[in-house]
N, CA, C and O atoms as a GROMACS GRO file, in nm:
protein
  580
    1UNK      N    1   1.247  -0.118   3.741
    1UNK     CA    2   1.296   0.016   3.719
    1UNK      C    3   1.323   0.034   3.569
    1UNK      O    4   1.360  -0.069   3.512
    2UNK      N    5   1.314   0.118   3.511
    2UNK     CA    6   1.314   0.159   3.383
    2UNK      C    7   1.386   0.279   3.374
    2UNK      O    8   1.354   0.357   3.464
    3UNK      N    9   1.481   0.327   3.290
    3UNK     CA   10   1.588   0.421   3.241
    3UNK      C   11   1.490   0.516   3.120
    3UNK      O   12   1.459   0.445   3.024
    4UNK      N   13   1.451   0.624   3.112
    4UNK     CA   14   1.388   0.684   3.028
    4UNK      C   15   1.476   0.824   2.998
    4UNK      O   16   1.516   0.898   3.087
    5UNK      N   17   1.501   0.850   2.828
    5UNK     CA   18   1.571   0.954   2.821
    5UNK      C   19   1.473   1.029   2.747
    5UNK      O   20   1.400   0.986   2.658
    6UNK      N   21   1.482   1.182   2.810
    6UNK     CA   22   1.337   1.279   2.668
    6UNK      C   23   1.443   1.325   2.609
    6UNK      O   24   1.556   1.354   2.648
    7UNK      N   25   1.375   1.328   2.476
    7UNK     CA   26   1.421   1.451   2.368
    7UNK      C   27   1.319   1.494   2.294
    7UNK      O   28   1.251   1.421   2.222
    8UNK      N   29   1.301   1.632   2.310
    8UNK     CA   30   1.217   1.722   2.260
    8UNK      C   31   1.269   1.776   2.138
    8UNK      O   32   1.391   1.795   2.135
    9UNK      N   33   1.189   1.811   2.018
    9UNK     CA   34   1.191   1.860   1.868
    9UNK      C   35   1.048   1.952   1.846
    9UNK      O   36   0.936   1.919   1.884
   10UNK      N   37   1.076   2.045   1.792
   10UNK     CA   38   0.999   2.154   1.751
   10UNK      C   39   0.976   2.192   1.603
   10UNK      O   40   1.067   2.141   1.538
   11UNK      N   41   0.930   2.229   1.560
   11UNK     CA   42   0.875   2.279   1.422
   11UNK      C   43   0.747   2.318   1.406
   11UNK      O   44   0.672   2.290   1.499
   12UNK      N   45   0.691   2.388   1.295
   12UNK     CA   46   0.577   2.457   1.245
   12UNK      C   47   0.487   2.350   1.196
   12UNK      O   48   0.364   2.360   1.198
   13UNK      N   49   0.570   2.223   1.138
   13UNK     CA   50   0.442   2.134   1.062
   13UNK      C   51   0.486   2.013   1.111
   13UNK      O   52   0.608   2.002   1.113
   14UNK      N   53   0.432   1.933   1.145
   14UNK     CA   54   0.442   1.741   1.224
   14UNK      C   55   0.506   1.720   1.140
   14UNK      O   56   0.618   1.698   1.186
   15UNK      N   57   0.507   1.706   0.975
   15UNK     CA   58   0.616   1.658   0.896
   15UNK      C   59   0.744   1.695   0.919
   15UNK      O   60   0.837   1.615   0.908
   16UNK      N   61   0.755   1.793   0.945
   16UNK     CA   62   0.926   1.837   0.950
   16UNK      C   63   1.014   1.803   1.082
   16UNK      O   64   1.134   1.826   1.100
   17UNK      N   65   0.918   1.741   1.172
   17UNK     CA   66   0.971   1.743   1.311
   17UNK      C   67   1.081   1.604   1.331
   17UNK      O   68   1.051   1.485   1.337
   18UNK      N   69   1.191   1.658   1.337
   18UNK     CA   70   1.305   1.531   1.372
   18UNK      C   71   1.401   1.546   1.489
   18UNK      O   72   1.432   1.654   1.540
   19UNK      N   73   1.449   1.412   1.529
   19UNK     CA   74   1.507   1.461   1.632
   19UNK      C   75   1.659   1.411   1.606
   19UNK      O   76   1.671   1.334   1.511
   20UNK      N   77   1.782   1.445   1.682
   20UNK     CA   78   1.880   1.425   1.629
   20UNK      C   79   1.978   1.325   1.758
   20UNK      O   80   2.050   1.387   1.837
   21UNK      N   81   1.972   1.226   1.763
   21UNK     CA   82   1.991   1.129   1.823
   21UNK      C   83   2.153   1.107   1.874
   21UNK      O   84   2.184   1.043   1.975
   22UNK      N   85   2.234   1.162   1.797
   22UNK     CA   86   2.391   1.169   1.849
   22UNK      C   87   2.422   1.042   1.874
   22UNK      O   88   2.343   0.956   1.911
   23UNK      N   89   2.569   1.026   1.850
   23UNK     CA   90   2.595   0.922   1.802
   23UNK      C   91   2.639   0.831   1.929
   23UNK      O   92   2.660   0.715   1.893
   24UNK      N   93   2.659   0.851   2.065
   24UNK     CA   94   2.584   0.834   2.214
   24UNK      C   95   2.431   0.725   2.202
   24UNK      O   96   2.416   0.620   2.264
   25UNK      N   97   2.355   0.774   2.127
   25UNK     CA   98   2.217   0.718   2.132
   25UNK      C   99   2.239   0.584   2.060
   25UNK      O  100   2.178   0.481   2.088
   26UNK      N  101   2.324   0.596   1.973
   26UNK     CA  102   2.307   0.445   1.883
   26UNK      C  103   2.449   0.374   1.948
   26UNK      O  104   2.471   0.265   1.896
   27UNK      N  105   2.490   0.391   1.990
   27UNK     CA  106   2.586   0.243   2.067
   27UNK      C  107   2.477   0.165   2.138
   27UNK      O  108   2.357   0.194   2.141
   28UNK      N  109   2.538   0.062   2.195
   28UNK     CA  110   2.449  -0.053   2.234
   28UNK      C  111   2.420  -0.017   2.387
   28UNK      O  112   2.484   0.054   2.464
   29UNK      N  113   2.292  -0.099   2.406
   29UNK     CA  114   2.210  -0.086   2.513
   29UNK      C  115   2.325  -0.116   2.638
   29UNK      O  116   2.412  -0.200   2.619
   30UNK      N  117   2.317  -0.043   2.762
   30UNK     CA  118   2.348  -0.118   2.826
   30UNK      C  119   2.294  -0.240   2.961
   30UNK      O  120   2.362  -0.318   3.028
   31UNK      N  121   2.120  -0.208   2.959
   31UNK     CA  122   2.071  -0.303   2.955
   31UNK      C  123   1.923  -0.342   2.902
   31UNK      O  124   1.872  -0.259   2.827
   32UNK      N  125   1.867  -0.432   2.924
   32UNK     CA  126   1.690  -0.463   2.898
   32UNK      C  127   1.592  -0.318   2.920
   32UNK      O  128   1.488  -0.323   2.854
   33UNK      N  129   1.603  -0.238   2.971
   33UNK     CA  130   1.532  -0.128   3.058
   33UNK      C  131   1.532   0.005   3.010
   33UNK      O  132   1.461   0.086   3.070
   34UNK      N  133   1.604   0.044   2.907
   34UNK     CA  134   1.680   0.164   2.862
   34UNK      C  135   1.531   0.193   2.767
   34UNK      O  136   1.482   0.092   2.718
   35UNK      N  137   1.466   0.316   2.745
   35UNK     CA  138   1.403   0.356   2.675
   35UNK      C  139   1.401   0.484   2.666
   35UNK      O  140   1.471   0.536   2.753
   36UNK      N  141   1.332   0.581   2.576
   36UNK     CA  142   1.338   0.668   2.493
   36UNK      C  143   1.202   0.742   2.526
   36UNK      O  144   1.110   0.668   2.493
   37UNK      N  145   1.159   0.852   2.575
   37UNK     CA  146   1.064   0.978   2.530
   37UNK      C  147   1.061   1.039   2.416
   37UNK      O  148   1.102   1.155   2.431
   38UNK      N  149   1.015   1.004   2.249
   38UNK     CA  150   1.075   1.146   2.214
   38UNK      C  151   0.922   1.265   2.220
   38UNK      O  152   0.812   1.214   2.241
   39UNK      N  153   0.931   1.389   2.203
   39UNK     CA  154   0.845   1.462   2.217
   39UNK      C  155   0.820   1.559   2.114
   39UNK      O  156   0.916   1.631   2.086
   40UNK      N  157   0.701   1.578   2.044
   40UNK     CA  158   0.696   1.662   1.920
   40UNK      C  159   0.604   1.752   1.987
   40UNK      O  160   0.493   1.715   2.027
   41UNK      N  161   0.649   1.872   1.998
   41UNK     CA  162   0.606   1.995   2.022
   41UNK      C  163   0.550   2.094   1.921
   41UNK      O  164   0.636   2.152   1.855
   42UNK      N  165   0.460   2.117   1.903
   42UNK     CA  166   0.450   2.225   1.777
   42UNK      C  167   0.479   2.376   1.813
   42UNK      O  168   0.456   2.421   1.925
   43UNK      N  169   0.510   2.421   1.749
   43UNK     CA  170   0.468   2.566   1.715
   43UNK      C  171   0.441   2.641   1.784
   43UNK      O  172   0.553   2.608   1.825
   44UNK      N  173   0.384   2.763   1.888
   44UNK     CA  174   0.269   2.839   1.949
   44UNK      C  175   0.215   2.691   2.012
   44UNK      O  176   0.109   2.731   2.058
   45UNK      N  177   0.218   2.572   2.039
   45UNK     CA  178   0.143   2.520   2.135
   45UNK      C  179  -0.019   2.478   2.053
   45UNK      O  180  -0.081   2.392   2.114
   46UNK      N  181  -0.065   2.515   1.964
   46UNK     CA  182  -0.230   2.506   1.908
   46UNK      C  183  -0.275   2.378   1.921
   46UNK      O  184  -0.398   2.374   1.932
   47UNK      N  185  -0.216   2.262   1.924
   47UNK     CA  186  -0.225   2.134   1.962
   47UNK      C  187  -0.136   2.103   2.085
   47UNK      O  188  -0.036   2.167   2.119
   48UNK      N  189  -0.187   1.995   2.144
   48UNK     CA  190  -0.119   1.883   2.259
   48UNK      C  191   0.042   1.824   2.172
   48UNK      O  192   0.047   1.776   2.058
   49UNK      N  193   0.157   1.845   2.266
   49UNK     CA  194   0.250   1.771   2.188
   49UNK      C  195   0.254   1.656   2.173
   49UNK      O  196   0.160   1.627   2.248
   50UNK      N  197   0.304   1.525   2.120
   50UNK     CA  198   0.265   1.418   2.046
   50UNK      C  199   0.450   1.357   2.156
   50UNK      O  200   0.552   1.417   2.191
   51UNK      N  201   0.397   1.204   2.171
   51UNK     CA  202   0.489   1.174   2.258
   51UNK      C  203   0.479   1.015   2.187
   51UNK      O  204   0.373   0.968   2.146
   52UNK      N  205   0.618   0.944   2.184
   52UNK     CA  206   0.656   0.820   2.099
   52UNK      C  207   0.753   0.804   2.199
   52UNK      O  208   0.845   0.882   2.223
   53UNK      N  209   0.709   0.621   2.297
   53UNK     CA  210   0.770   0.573   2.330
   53UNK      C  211   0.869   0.447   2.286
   53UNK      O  212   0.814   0.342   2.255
   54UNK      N  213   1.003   0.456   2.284
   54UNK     CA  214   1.074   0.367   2.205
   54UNK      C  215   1.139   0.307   2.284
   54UNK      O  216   1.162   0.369   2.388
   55UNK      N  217   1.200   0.158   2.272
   55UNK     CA  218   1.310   0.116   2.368
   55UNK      C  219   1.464   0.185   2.250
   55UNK      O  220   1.481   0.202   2.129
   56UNK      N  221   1.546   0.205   2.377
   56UNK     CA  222   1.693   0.208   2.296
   56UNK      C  223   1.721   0.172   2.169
   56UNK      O  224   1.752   0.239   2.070
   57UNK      N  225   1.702   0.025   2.193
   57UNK     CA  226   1.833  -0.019   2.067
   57UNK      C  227   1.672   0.040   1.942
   57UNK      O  228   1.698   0.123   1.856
   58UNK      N  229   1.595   0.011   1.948
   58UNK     CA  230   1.452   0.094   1.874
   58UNK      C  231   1.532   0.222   1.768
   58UNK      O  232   1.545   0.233   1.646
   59UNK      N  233   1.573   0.302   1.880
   59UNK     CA  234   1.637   0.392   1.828
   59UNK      C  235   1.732   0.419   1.773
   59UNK      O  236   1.734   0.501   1.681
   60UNK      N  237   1.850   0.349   1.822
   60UNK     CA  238   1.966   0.303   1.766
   60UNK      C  239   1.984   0.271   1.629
   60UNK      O  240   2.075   0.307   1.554
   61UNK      N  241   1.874   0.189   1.604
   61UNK     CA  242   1.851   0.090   1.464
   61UNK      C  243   1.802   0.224   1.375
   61UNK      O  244   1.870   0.255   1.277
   62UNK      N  245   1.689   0.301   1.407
   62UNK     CA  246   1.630   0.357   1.308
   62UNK      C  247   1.755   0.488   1.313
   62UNK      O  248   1.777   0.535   1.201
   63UNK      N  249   1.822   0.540   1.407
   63UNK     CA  250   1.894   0.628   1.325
   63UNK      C  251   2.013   0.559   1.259
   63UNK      O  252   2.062   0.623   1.166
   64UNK      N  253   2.061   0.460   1.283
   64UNK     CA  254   2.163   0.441   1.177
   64UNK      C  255   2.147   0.408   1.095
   64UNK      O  256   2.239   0.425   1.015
   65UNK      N  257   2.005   0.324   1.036
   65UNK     CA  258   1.970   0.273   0.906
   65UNK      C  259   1.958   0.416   0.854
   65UNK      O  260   2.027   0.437   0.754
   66UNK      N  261   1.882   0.525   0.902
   66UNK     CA  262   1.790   0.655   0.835
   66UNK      C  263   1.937   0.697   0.763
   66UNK      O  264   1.959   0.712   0.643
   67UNK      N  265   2.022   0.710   0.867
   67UNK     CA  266   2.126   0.802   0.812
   67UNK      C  267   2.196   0.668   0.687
   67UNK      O  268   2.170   0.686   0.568
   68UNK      N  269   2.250   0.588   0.713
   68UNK     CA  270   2.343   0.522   0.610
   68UNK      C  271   2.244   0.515   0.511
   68UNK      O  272   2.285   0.590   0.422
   69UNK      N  273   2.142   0.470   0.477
   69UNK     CA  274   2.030   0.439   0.386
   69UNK      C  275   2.048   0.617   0.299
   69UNK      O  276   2.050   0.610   0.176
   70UNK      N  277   2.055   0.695   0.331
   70UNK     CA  278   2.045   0.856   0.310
   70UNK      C  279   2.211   0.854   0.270
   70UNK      O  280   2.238   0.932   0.179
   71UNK      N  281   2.283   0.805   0.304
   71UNK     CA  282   2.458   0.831   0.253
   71UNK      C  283   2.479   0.772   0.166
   71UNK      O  284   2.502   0.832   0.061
   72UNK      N  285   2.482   0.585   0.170
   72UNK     CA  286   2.460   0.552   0.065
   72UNK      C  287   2.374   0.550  -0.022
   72UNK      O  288   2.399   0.470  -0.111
   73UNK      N  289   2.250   0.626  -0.037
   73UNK     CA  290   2.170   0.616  -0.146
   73UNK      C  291   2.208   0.587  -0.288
   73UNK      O  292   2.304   0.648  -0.334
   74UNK      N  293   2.149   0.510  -0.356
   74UNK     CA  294   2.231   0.445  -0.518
   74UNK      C  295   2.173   0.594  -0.583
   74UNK      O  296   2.085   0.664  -0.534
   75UNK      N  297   2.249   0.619  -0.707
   75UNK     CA  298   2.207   0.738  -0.793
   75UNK      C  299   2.284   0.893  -0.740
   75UNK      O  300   2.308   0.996  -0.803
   76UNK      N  301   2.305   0.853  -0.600
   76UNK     CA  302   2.393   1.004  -0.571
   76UNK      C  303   2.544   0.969  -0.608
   76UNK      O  304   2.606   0.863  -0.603
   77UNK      N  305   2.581   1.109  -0.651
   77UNK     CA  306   2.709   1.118  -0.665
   77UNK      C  307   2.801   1.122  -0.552
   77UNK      O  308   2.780   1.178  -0.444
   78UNK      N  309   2.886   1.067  -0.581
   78UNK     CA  310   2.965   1.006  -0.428
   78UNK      C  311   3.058   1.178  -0.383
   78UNK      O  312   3.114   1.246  -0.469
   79UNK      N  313   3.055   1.199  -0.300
   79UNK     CA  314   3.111   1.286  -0.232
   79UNK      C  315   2.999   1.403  -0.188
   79UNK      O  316   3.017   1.494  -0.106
   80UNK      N  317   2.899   1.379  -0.252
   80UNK     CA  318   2.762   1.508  -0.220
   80UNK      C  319   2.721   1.469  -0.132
   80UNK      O  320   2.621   1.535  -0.106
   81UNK      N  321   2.743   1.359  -0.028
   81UNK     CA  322   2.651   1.324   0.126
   81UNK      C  323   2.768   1.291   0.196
   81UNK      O  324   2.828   1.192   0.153
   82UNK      N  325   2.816   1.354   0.298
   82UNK     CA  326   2.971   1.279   0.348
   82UNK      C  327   2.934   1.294   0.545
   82UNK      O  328   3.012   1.252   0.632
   83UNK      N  329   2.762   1.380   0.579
   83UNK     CA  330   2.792   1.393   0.726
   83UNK      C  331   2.790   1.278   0.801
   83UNK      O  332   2.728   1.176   0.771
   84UNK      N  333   2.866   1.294   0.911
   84UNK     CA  334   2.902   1.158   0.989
   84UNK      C  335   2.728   1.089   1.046
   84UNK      O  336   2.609   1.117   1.035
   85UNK      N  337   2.813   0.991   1.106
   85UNK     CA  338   2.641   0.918   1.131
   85UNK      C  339   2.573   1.006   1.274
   85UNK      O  340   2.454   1.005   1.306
   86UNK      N  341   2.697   1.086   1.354
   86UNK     CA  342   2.681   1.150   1.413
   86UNK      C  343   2.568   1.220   1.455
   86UNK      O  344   2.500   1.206   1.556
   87UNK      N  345   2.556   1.315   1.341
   87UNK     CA  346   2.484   1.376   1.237
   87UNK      C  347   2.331   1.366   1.238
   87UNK      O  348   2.263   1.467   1.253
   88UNK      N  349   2.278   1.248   1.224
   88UNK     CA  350   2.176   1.138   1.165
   88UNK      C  351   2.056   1.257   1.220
   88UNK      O  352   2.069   1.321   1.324
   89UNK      N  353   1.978   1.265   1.156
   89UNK     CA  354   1.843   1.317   1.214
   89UNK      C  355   1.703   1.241   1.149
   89UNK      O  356   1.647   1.236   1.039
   90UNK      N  357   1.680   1.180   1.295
   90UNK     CA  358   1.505   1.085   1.219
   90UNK      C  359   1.372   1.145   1.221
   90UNK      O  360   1.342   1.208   1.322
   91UNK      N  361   1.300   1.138   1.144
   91UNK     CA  362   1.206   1.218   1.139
   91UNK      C  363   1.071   1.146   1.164
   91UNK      O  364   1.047   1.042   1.103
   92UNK      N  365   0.965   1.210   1.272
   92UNK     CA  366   0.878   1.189   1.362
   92UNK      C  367   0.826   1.023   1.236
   92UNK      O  368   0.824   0.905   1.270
   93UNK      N  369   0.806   1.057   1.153
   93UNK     CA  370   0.756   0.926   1.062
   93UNK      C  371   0.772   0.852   1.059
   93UNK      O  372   0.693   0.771   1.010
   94UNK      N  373   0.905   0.814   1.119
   94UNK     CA  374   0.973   0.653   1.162
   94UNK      C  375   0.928   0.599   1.263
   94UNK      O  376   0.894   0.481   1.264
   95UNK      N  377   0.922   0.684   1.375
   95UNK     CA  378   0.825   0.643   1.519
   95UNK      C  379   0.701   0.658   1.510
   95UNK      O  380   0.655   0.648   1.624
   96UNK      N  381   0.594   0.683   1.411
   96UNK     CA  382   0.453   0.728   1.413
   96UNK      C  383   0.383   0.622   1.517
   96UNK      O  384   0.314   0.673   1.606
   97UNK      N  385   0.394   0.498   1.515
   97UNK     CA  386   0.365   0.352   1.526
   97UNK      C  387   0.429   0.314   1.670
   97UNK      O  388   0.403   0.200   1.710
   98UNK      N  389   0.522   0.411   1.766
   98UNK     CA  390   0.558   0.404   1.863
   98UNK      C  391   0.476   0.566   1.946
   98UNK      O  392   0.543   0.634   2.024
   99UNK      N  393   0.382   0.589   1.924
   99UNK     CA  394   0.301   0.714   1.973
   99UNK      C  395   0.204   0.671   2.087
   99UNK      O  396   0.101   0.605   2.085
  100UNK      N  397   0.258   0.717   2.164
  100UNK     CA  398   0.139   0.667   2.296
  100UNK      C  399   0.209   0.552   2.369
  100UNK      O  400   0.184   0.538   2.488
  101UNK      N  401   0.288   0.475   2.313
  101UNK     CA  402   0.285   0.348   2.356
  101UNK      C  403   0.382   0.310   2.422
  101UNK      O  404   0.484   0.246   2.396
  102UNK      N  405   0.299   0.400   2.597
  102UNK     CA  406   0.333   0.383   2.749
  102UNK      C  407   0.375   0.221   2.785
  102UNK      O  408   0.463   0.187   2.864
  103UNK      N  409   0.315   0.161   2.730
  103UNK     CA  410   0.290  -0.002   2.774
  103UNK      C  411   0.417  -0.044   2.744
  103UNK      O  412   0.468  -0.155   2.758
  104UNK      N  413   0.444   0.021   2.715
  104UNK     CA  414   0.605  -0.065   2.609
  104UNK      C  415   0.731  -0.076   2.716
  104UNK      O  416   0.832  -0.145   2.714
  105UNK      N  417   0.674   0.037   2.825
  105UNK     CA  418   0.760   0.037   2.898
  105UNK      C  419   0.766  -0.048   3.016
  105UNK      O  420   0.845  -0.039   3.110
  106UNK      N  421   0.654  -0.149   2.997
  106UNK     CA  422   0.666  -0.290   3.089
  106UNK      C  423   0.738  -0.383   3.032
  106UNK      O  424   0.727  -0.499   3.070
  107UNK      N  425   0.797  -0.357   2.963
  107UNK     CA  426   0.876  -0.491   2.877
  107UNK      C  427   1.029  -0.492   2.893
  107UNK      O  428   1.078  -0.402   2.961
  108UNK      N  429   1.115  -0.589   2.835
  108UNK     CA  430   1.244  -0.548   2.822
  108UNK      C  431   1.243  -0.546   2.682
  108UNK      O  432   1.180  -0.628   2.615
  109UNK      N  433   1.330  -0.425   2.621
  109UNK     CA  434   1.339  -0.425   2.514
  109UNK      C  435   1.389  -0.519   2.399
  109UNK      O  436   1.423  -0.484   2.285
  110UNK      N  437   1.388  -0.628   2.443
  110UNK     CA  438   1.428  -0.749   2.384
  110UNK      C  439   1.246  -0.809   2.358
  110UNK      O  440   1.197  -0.882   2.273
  111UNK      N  441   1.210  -0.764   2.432
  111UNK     CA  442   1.024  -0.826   2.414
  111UNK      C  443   0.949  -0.720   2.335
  111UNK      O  444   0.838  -0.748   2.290
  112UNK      N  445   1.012  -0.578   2.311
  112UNK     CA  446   0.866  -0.516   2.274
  112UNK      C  447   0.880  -0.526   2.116
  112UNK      O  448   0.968  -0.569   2.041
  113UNK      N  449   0.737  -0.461   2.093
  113UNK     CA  450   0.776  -0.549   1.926
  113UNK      C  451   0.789  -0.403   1.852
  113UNK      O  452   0.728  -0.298   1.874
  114UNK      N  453   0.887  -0.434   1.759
  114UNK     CA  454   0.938  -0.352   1.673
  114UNK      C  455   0.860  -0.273   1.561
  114UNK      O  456   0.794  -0.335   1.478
  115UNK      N  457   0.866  -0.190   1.560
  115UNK     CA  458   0.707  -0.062   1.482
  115UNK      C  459   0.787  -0.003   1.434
  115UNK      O  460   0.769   0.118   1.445
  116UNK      N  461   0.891  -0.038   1.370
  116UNK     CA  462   0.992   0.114   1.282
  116UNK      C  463   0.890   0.024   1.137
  116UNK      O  464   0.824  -0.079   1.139
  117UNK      N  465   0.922   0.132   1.016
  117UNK     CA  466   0.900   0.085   0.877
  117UNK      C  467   0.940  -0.026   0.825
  117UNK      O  468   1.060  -0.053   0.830
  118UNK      N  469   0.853  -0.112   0.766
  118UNK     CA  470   0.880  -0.266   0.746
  118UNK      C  471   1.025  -0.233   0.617
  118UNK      O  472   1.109  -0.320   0.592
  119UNK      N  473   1.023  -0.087   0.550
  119UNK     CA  474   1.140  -0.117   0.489
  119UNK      C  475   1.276  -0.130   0.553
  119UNK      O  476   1.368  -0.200   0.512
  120UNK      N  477   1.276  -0.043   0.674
  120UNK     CA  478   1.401  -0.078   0.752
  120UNK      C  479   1.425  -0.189   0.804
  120UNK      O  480   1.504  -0.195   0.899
  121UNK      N  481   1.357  -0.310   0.752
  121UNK     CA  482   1.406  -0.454   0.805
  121UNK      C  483   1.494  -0.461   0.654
  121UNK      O  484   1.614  -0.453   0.677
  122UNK      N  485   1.473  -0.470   0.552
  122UNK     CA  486   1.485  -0.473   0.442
  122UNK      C  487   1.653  -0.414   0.497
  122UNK      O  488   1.745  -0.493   0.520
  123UNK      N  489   1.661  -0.300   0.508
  123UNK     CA  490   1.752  -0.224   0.469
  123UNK      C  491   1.891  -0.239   0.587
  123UNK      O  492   2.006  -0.200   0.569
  124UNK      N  493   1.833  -0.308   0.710
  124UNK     CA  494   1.910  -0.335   0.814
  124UNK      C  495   1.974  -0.462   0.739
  124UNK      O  496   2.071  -0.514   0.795
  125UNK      N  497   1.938  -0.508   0.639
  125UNK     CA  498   2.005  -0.678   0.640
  125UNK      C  499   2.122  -0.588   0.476
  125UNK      O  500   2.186  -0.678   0.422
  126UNK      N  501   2.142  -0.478   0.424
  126UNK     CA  502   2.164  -0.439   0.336
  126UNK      C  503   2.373  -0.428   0.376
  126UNK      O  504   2.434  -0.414   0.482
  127UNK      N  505   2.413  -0.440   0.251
  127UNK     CA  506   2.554  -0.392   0.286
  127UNK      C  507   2.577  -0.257   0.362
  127UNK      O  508   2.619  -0.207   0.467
  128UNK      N  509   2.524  -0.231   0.243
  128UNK     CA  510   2.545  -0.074   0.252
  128UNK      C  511   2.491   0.033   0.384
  128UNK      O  512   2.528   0.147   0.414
  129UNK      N  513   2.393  -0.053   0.441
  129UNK     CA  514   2.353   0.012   0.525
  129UNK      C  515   2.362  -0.040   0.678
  129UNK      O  516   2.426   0.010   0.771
  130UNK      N  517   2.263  -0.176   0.677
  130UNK     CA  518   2.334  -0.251   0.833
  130UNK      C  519   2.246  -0.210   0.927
  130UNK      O  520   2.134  -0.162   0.910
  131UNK      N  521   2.331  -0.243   1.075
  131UNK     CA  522   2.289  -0.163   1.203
  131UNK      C  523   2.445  -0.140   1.257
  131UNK      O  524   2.557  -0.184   1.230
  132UNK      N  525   2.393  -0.053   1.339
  132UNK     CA  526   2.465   0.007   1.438
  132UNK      C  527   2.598  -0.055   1.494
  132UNK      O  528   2.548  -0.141   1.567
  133UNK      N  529   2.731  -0.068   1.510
  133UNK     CA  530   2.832  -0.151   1.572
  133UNK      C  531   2.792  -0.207   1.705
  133UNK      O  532   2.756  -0.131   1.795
  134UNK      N  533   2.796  -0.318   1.720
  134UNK     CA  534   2.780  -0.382   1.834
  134UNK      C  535   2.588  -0.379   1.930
  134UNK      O  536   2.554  -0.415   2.043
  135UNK      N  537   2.515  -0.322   1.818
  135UNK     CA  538   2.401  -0.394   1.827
  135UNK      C  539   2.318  -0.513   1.839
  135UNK      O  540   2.321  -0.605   1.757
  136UNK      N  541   2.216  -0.508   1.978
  136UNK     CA  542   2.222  -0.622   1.975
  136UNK      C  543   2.125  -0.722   1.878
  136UNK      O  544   2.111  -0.837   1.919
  137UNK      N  545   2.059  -0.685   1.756
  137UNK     CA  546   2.003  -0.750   1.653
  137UNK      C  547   2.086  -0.800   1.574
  137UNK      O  548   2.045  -0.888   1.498
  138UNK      N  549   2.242  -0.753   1.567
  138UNK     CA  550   2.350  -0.850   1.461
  138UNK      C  551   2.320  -1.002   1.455
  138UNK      O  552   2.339  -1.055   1.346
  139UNK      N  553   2.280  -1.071   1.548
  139UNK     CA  554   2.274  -1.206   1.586
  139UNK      C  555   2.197  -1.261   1.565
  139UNK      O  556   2.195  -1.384   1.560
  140UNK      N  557   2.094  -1.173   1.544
  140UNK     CA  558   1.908  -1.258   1.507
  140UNK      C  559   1.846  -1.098   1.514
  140UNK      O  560   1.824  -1.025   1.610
  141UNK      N  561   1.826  -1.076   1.346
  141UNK     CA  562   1.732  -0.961   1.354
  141UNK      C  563   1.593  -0.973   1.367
  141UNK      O  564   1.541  -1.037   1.276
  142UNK      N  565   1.516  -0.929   1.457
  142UNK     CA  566   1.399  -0.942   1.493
  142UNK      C  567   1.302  -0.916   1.403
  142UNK      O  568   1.320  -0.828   1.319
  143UNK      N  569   1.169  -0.996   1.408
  143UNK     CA  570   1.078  -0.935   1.290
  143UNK      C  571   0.986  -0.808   1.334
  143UNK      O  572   0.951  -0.772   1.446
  144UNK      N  573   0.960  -0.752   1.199
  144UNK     CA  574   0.924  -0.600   1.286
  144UNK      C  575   0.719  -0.652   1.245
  144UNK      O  576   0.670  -0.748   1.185
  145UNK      N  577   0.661  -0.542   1.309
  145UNK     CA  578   0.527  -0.575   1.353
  145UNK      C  579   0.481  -0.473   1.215
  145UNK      O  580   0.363  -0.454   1.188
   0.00000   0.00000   0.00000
C-alpha cells in the first residue's frame, strides 16, 4: 500500500510553476510508503500537465534546503528575507528528474534514489542551511543520483 498526496500548481510558463509545500509537508515521514504527486498544469490546457513523482522526505529535504538556502543567502542584507520556512515555495526545477517516475512508487522511500540538484547535497550538509528537524537523512545523508 502506498500513501500518495497531489498538489497541483498552475502558471502561464513551466518556469514559474511552484508549489508550496507547508510546513506539514516537511516534518518527518511517518512511514517507508508516504509519497508525493506534484502536478504542473499550464495555462488554457495547450499541453498535457506534467506530473513528478517524489517520496516524502524527497520533499521535505528540497523545500527546506530551497527555502533556508534563499534566507540565508551570503550578500543579502539581514532583515530583507525573514518568511517563515512555512512559506517555502519549490519550483518545478528541483523535481524535473522526478517526472514520470511512477516506478518510484514500488520502493520504500529509503530505496528510491534521490534526483533533487546535486547542489542540494552540498547545501544539506551546510550550517546555514541543513535539513528539516527530525529528518530522516540527519544520520547518513544519502548520495543523490
Amino acid at each position: 500500500m502506498v500513501e500518495i498526496q497531489v498538489k497541483t500548481a498552475r502558471a502561464a510558463v513551466w518556469g514559474s510553476i511552484s508549489w508550496p509545500p507547508g510546513s506539514k509537508t516537511q516534518g518527518p515521514s511517518q512511514h517507508e510508503r508516504e509519497y508525493f504527486v506534484l502536478v504542473a498544469v499550464p495555462h488554457g490546457l495547450t499541453v498535457r500537465p506534467r506530473s513528478f513523482v517524489v517520496p516524502r522526505s524527497h520533499v521535505a529535504a528540497a523545500a527546506w534546503i530551497a527555502h533556508m538556502n534563499w534566507l540565508t543567502e551570503p550578500g543579502i542584507e539581514p532583515g530583507k528575507r525573514n518568511a517563515p520556512v512555512d512559506r517555502s515555495r519549490v519550483s518545478l526545477s528541483i523535481f524535473e528528474r522526478y517526472e514520470d517516475r511512477w516506478d518510484l512508487l514500488l520502493v520504500d522511500e529509503s530505496e528510491a534514489p534521490v534526483l533533487l540538484p546535486a547542489c542540494f547535497w552540498t547545501l544539506a550538509q551546510e550550517g546555514r542551511v541543513g535539513l528539516p528537524p527530525g529528518h530522516a537523512w540527519h544520520g547518513a545523508l544519502p548520495k543523490w543520483r
